[in-house]
N, C-alpha and C positions, 0 to 999 in steps of 0.2 A: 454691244461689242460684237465684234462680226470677224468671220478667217479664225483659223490655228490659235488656239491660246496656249502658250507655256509657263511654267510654275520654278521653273529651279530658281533657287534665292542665291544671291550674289552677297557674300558677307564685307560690311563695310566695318573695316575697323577701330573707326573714331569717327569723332565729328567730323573732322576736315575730310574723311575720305566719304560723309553724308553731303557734305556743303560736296563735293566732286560731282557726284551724282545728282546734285541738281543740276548741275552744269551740262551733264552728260544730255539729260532730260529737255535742255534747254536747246540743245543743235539738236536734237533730233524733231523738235518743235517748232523751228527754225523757219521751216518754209509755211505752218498754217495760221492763217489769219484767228482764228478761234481751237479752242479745244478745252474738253472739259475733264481734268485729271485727280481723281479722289485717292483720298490719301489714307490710308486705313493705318490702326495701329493705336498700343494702349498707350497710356499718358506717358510720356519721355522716351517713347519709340525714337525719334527722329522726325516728326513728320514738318515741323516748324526748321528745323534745322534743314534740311534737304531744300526746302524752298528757299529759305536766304542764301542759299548758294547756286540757286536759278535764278533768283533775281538780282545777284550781284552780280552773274553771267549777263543778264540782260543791260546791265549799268544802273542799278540804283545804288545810289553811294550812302543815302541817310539809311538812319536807324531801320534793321528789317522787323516789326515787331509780331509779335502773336495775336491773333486777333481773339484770344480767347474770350476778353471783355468787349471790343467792341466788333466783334463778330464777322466783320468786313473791312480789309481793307486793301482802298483800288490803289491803284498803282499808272501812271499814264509813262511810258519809256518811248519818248520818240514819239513813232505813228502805230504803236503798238499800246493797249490796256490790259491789265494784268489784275484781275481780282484773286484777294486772297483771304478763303474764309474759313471759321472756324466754326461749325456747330453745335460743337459739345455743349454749351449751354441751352438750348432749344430746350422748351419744357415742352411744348408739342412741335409735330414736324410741321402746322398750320406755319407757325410764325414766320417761317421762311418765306411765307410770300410777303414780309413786313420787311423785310431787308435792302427794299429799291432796287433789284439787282437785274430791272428789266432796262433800265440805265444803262447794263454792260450785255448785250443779247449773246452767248455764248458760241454763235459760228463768226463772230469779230472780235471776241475776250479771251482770253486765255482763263479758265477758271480752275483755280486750286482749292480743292473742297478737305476742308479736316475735317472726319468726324459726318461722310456722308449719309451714313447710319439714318442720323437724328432729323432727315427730310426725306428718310425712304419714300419713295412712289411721285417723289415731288421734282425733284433736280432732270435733267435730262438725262439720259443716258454719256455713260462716259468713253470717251476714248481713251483711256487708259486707268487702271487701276493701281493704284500702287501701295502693296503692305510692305511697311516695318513692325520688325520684332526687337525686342531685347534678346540677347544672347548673351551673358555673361555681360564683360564691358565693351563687344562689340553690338553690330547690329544686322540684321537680315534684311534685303528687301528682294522681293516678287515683283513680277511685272507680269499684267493682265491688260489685254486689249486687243484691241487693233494689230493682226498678225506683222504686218512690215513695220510700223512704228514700234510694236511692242518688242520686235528681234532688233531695231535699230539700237535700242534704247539698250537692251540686253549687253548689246556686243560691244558699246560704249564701255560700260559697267562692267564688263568682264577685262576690258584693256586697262582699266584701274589696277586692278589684282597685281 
């Protein structure tokens, strides 16, 4: 990550307003061919949720599901690829290189990482970082990154509210 990084968390207050925020995330994504955005956050944060609502911005109409079990899953929209993975299972961060994910090379994929923890030292670096909290029955999220993408995204996120 490179430039200004800011920390204020923007509270979303249900799902629909997590699926908005993918949305949000998704125009401001809009003009790069790749980008690699980790999703931080403990189990029912949101982090599966916020991306079915980036990829139903992007027009995927079937089922968006979790890749908890099968740890990967791509996505082709148009002249656009969308990997969407889930690492929490990883018993070492090695296995990651077991994923075939040199398939999608990351400055032409769009790559959404849960749980990028569990391939520390191994994933490239990200352009943006993104935690969800639990808050009561809302949710928090932070935005870390890339200074003008990560104030894009901000300012998206704040026009929700």
């Amino acid at each position: 990550m490179s430039g200004k990084e800011t920390t204020d968390a923007i509270v979303l207050a249900d799902a629909a307003a997590t699926e908005a925020a993918g949305v949000v995330l998704t125009q401001a994504l809009d003009a790069r061919a790749g980008a690699v955005v980790f999703l931080e956050g403990d189990l029912g944060a949101g982090k599966t949720t916020l991306v079915r609502g980036l990829l139903r911005a992007l027009g995927v109409a079937g089922p968006v599901r979790s890749p908890t079990y099968t740890l990967v899953e791509p996505y082709a929209i148009g002249t656009r690829s969308v990997v969407h993975m889930d690492l929490y299972r990883l018993a070492d961060p090695h296995e990651w290189w077991t994923l075939g994910l040199d398939a999608y090379p990351p400055d032409q994929t769009l790559w959404l990482v849960e749980w990028p923890q569990r391939a520390q030292g191994l994933l490239p670096a990200p352009t943006l970082v993104l935690r969800l909290a639990v808050r009561g029955s809302a949710r928090t999220l932070e935005v870390h990154g890339e200074a003008g993408l990560a104030d894009s995204v901000r300012a998206g996120l704040q026009a929700l509210s």
